[in-house]
N, C-alpha and C positions, 0 to 999 in steps of 0.2 A: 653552717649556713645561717646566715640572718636569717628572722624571721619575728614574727609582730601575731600580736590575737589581741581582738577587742568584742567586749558582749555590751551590750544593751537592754537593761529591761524597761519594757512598755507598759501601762497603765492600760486598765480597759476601755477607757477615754480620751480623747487628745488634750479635755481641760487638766486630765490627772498632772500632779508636780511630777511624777517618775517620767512621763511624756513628754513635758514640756523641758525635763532637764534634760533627758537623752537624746530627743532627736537633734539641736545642734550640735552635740559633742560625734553623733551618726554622720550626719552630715560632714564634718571636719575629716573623721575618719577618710570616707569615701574621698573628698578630695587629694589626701595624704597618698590613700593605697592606690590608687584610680585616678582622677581629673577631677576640675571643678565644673561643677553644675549642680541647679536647681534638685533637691531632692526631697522625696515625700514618701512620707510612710501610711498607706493607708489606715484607716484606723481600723479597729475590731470592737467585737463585742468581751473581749477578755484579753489580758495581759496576753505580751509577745515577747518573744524574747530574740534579740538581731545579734549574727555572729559574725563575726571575720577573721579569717586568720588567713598568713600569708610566709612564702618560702620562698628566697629569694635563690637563683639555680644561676648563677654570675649573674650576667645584664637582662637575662630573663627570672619573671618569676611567675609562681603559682598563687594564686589566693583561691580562697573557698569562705562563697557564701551562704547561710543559711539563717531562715527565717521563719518565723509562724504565721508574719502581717507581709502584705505585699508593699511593693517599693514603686517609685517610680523615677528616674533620675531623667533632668531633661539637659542639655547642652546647647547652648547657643552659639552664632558667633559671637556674642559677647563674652560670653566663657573662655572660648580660643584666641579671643585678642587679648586677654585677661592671663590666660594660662593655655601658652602653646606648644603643651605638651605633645611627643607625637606618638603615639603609644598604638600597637592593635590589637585589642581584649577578643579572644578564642571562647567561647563559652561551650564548657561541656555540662547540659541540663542532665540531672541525676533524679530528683523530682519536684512536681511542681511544673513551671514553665516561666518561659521569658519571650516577652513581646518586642518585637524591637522594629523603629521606622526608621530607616537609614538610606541614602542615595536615592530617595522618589519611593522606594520600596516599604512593603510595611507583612513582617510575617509574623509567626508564633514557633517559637523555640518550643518542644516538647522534650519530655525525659525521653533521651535515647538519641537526641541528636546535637550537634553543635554549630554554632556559625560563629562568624569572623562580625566584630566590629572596629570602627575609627573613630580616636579621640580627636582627629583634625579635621572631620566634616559633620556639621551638626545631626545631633539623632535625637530619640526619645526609647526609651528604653523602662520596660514595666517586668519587675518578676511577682509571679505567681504563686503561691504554696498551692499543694496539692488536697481536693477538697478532706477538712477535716484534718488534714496533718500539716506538711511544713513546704518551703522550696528548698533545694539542696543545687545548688553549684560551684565549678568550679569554671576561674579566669585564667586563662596563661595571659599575662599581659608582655607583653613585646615591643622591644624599639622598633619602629616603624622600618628602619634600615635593614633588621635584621630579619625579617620577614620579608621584605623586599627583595634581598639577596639569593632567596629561594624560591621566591614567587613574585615576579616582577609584576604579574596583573592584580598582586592585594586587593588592591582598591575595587578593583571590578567585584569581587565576591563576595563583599562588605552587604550582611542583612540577607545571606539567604539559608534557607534552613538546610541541614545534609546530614544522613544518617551517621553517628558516631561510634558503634560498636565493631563495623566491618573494614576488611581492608588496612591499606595504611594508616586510617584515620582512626579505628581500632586500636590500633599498634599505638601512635601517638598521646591516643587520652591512656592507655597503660602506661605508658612511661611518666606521662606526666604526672596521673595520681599517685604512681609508687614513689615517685622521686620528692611531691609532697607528702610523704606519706616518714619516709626513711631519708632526705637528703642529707638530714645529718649525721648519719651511721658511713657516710662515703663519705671522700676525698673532695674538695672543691673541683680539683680539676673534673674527676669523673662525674660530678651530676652538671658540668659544663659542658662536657662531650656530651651526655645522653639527651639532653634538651637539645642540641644542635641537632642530633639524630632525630627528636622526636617530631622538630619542626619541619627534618627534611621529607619527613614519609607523611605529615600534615601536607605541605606543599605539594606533596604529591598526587591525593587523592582529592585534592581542590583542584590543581591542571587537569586532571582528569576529569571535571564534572566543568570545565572552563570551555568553550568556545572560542575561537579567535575572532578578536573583533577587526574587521574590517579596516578602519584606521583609529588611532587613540583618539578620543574624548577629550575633552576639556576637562575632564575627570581625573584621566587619566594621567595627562599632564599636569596637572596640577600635583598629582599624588608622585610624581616621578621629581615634579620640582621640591617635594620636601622632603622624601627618603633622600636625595641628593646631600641639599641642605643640612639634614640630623643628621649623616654621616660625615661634614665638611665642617662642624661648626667650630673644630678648633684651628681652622686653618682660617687667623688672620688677615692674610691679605685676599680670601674669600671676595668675588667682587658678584654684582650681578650680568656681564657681560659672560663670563668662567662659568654660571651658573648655567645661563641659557644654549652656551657653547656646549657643553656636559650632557644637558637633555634636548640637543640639537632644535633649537628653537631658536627665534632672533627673542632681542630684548627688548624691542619695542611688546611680542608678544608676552615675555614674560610680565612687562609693566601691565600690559592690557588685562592676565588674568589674575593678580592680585589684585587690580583695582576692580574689577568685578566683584572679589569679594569684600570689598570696602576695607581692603589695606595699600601698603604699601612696602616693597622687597626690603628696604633696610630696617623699618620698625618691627618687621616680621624676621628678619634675624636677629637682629639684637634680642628680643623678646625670647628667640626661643634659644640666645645663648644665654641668658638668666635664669629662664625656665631649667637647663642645664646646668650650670652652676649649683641653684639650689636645691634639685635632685643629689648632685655630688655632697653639698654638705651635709645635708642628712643622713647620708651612707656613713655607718660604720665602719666600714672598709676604706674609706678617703682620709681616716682621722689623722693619719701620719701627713698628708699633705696640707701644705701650707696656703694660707688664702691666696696669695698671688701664683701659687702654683697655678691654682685651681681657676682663677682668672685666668692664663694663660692655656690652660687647656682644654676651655669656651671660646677661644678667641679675639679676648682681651687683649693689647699688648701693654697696660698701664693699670699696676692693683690700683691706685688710685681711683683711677676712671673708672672700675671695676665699681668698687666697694658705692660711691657718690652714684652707680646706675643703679644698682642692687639695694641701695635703700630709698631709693626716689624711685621705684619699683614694688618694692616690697614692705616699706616702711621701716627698715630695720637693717641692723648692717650685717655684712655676712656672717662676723663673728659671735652676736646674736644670736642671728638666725639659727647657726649650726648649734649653738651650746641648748635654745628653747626647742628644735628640733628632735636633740638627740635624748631629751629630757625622760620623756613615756616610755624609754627603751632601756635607757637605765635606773627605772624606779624599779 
């Protein structure tokens, strides 16, 4: 199984050079494992030391973070029209806490419970260490589609807090931590099946604390239009008529709520078939695929076009990207 670790160390100061050197390379990290957004390390009165490590279980993966200083990462829309990635981070608090405002909502994560957030609607998110020691968590992060497939209301339960030891939801953060714990003592296949399972007894015990709403949200729809999307983006002749017809809405409405969010339906695909793309480059496991492959199964139909969007994008060409990408991984 891939898998990635990065440390940190902090000065007592924010003037300190160990502080000033690490927290952008901190920073870079989080965007790499996670999304881009604003981040900040509060400061202390004594050195800290920031962890990450991560296990990648096929299209889903585990990371765990831990720290002595607390953090705070913000996301904007400027982040998601920047980087529209569609991801939804699970967080199981171990110790310590995590504050998180998300969907109009704003609660505190405690050790012993976990909630669901969204890298495609803005949040603010603060972890905590526990007085005198450290915060300890871990992230499943998830394609947004893939969580959708087992819980189609995701979106709705985005930022609330729910007890993590009992139940299916019990069962789930076991599987997860073992499987970062041991994934590479198993078979790829197998800790691909056990994350499917673990997601599905997760989705379970969130339907079960879920209400039925009345009619979908603007929310909702919206969150239906881009699990759609992340599951169709290598399908080419993808229109946005297909799109609307799929999540049974007219087009006229689907224009109407991207432009609420001050976008618009084809720069928000294209975006998040680049954003795709250079996810796959990265991957060690794509390395046999070819650049135009890989254009092609974002939705490309021209490497060309491909490569002239992806560096007028990203400032760098794919070939690039992938070889400074895969660089930290092969040191």
């Amino acid at each position: 199984m891939a898998s990635a670790s990065f440390q940190f160390e902090l000065g007592a100061s924010a003037e300190s050079r160990s502080w000033q050197a690490a927290l952008p390379q901190f920073s870079e990290a989080v965007a790499r494992e996670y999304y881009a957004g604003d981040v900040v390390v509060l400061p202390r009165k004594d050195p800290a030391s920031l962890r990450i490590e991560t296990t990648a279980l096929g299209a889903v993966r585990v990371a765990r973070f831990s720290s002595a200083a607390g953090t705070r990462t913000v996301r904007t829309w400027r982040h998601i029209r920047r980087d529209p990635c569609s991801l939804y981070l699970i967080w199981f608090v171990r110790e310590g806490s995590v504050s998180v405002a998300q969907n109009g909502r704003e609660a505190v994560v405690q050790a012993g419970e976990f909630a669901v957030t969204s890298s495609r609607r803005p949040f603010q998110i603060a972890t905590s260490p526990e007085a005198g020691g450290l915060h300890d968590s871990y992230q499943v992060i998830v394609p947004s589609h893939l969580l959708a497939a087992v819980l189609p209301e995701a979106a709705s339960v985005c930022g609330q807090p729910r007890a993590a030891g009992v139940g299916p939801a019990g069962l789930a953060q076991d599987i997860f931590l073992s499987l970062f714990n041991h994934a590479e003592a198993l078979p790829p296949e197998t800790t691909r099946r056990l994350a499917q399972e673990a997601l599905a007894a997760l989705a379970l015990a969130l339907r079960a604390e879920t209400r039925p709403a009345a009619a979908p949200s603007k929310d909702a729809r919206r969150a239906l239009i881009y699990d759609y999307l992340e599951a169709h983006l290598g399908d080419s002749d993808l229109t946005a008529a297909r799109v609307a017809a799929a999540c049974r809405i007219s087009s006229r409405y689907l224009y109407l709520l991207f432009a609420e969010d001050g976008r618009r339906f084809h720069d928000h695909l294209w975006s998040a078939r680049l954003a795709r793309a250079r996810t796959l480059l990265a991957d060690p496991r794509t390395e046999a695929l070819q650049i135009a492959e890989i254009a092609y199964l974002v939705g490309f139909r021209s490497a060309a076009h491909f490569s002239r969007a992806f560096h007028a994008r990203y400032g760098a060409s794919p070939r690039d990207w992938r070889r400074e990408a895969r660089a930290p991984q092969s040191a």
